[in-house]
MIVEXSE-580612 format. One record per atom (N, C-alpha, C): residue number from 0; y, x, z; atom name; residue in three letters. Coordinates in steps of 0.1 Angstrom, whole numbers, padded with zeros to 4 digits, always signed. Example, Ala and Ser with C-alpha at 12.3 -4.5 7.8 and 13.67 -1.06 7.14 Angstrom:
@k = 0 y = -0057 x = +0132 z = +0078 a = N r = ALA .
@k = 0 y = -0045 x = +0123 z = +0078 a = CA r = ALA .
@k = 0 y = -0033 x = +0132 z = +0078 a = C r = ALA .
@k = 1 y = -0022 x = +0128 z = +0071 a = N r = SER .
@k = 1 y = -0011 x = +0137 z = +0071 a = CA r = SER .
@k = 1 y = +0000 x = +0129 z = +0079 a = C r = SER .
! end
This chain:
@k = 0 y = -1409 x = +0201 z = +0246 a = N r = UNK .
@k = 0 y = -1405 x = +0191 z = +0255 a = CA r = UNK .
@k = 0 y = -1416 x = +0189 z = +0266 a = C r = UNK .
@k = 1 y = -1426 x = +0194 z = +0262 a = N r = UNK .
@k = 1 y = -1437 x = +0189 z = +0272 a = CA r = UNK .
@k = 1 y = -1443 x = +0201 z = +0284 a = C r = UNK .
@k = 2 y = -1435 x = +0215 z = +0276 a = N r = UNK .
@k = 2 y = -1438 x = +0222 z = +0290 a = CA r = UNK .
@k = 2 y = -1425 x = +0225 z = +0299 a = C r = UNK .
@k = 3 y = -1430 x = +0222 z = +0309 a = N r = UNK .
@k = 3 y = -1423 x = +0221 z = +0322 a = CA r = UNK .
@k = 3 y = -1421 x = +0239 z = +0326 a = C r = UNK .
@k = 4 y = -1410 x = +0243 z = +0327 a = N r = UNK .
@k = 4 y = -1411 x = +0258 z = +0338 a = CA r = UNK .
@k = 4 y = -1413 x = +0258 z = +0351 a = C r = UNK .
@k = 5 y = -1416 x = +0271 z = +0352 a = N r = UNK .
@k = 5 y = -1420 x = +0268 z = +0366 a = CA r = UNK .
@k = 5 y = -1407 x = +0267 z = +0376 a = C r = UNK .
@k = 6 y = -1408 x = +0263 z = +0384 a = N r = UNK .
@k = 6 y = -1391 x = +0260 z = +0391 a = CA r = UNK .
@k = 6 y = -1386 x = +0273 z = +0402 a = C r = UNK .
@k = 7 y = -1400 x = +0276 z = +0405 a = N r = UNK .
@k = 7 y = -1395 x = +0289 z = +0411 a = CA r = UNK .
@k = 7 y = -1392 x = +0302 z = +0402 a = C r = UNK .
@k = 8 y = -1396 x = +0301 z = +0395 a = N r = UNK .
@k = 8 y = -1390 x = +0315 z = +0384 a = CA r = UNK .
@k = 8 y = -1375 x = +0310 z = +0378 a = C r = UNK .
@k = 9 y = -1373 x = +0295 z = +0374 a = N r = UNK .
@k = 9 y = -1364 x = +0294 z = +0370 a = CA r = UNK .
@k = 9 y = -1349 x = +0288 z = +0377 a = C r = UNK .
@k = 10 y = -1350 x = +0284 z = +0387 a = N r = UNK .
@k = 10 y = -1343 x = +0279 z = +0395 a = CA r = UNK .
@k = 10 y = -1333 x = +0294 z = +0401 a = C r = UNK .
@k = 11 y = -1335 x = +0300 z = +0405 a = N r = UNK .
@k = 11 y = -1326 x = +0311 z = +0413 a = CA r = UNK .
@k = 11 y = -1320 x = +0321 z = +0396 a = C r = UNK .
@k = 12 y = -1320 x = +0319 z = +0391 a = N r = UNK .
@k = 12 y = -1316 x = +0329 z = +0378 a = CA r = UNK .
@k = 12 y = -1307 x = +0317 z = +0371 a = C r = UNK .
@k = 13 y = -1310 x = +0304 z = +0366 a = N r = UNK .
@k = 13 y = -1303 x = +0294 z = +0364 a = CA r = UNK .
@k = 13 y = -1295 x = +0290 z = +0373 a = C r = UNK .
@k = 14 y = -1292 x = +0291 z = +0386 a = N r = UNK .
@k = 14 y = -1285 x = +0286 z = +0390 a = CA r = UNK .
@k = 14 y = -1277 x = +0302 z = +0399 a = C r = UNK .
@k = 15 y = -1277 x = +0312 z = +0399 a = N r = UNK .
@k = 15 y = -1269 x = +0321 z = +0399 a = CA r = UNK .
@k = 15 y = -1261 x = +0326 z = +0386 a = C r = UNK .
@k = 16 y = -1266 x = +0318 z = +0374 a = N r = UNK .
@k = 16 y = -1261 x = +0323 z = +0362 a = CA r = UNK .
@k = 16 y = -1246 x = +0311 z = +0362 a = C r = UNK .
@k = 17 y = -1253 x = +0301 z = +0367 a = N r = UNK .
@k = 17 y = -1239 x = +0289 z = +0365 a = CA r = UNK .
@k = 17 y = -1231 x = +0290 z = +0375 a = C r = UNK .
@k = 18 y = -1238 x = +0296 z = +0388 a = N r = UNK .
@k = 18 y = -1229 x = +0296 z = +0396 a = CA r = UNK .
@k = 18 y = -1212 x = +0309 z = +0392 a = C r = UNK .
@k = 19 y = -1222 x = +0320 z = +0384 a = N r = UNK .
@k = 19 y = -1213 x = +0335 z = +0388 a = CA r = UNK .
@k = 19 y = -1204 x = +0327 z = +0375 a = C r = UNK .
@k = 20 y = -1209 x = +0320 z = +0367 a = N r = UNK .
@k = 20 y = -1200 x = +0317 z = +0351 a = CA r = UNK .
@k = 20 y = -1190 x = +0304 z = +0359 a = C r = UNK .
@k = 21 y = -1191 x = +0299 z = +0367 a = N r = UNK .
@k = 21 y = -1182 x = +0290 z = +0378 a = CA r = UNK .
@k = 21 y = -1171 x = +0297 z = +0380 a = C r = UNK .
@k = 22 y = -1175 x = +0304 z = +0389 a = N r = UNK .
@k = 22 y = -1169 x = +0314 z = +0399 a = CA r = UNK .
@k = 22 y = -1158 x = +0320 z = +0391 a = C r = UNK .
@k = 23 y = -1163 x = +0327 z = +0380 a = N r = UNK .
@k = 23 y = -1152 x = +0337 z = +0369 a = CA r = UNK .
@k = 23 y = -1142 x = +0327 z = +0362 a = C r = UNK .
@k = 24 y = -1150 x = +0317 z = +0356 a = N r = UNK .
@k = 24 y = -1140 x = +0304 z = +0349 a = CA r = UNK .
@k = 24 y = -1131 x = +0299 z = +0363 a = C r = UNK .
@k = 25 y = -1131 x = +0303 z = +0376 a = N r = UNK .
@k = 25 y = -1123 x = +0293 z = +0384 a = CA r = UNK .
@k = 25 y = -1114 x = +0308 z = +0386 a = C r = UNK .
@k = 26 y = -1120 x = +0318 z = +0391 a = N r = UNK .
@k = 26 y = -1109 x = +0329 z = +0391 a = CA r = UNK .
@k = 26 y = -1097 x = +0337 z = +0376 a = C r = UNK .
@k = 27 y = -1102 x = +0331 z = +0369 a = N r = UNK .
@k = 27 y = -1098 x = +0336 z = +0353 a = CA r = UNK .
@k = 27 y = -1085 x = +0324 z = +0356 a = C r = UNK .
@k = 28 y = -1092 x = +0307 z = +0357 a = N r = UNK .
@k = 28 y = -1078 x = +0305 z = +0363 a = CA r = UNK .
@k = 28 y = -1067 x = +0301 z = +0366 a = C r = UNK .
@k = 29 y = -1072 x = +0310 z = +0382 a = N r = UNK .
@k = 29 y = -1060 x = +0308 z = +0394 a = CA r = UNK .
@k = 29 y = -1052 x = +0326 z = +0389 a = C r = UNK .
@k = 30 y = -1060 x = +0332 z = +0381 a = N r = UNK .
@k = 30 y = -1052 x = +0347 z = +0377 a = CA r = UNK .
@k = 30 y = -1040 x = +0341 z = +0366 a = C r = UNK .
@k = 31 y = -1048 x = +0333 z = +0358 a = N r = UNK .
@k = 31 y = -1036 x = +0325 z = +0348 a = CA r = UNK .
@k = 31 y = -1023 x = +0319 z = +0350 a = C r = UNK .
@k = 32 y = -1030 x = +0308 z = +0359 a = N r = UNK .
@k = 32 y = -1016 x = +0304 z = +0365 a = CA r = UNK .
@k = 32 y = -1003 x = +0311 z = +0376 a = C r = UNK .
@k = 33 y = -1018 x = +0317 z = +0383 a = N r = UNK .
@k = 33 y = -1002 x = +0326 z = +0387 a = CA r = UNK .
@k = 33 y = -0997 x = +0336 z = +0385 a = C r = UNK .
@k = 34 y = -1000 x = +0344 z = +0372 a = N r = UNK .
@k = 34 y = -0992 x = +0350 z = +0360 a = CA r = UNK .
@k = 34 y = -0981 x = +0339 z = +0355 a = C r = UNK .
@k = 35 y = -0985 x = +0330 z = +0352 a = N r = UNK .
@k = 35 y = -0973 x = +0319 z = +0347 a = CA r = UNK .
@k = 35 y = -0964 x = +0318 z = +0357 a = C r = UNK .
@k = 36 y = -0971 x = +0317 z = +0370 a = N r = UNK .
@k = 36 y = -0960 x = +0311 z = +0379 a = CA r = UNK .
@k = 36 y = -0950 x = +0322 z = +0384 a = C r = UNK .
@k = 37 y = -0958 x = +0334 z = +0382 a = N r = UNK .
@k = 37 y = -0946 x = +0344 z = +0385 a = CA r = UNK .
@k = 37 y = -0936 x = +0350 z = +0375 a = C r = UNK .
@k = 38 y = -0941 x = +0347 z = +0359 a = N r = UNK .
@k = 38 y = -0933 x = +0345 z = +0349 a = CA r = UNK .
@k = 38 y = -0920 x = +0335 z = +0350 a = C r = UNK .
@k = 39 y = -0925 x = +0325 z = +0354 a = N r = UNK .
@k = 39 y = -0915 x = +0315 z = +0359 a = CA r = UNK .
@k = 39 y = -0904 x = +0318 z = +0370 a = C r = UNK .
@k = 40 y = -0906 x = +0328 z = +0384 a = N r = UNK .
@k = 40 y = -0901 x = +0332 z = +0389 a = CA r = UNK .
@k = 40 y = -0895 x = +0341 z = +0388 a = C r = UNK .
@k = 41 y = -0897 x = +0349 z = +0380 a = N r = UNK .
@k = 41 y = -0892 x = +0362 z = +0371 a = CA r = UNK .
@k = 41 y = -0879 x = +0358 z = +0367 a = C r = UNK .
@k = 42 y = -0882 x = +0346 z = +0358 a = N r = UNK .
@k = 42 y = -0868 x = +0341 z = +0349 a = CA r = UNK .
@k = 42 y = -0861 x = +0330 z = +0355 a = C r = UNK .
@k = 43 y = -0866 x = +0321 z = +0368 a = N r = UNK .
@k = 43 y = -0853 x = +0315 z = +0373 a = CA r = UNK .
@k = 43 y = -0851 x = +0326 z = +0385 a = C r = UNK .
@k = 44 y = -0856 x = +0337 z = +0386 a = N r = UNK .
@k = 44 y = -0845 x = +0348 z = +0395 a = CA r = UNK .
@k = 44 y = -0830 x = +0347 z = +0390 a = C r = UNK .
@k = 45 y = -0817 x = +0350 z = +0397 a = N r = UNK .
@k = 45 y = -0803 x = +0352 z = +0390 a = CA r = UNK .
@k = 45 y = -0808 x = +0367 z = +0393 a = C r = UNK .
@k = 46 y = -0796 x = +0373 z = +0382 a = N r = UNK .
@k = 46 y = -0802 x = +0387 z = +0374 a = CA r = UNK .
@k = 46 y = -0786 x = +0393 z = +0383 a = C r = UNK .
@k = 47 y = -0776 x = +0389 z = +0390 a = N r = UNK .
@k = 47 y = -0771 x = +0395 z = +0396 a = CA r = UNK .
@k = 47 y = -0768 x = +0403 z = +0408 a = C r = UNK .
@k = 48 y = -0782 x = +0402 z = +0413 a = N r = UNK .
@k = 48 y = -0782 x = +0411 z = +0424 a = CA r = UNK .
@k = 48 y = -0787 x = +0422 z = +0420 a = C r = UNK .
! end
């Protein structure tokens, strides 16, 4: 608890690691839901045309 890092070694690696793990958890998802949502549009399609 009492050593401090240094902020420049750790700051740009920490904070591109949470950013890219952001990034993927926000694209993973909008891929989710709109898999769903075109499942959904799939099946209220009418199947008569």
């Amino acid at each position: 608890m009492t050593e401090i890092p240094d902020p420049s070694i750790v700051n740009p690696g920490t904070v591109g690691a949470v950013v890219v793990l952001c990034l993927f958890i926000a694209v993973a998802l909008v891929i989710r839901s709109g898999y769903k949502r075109l499942q959904n549009l799939d099946r209220n399609r009418p199947d008569d045309n």
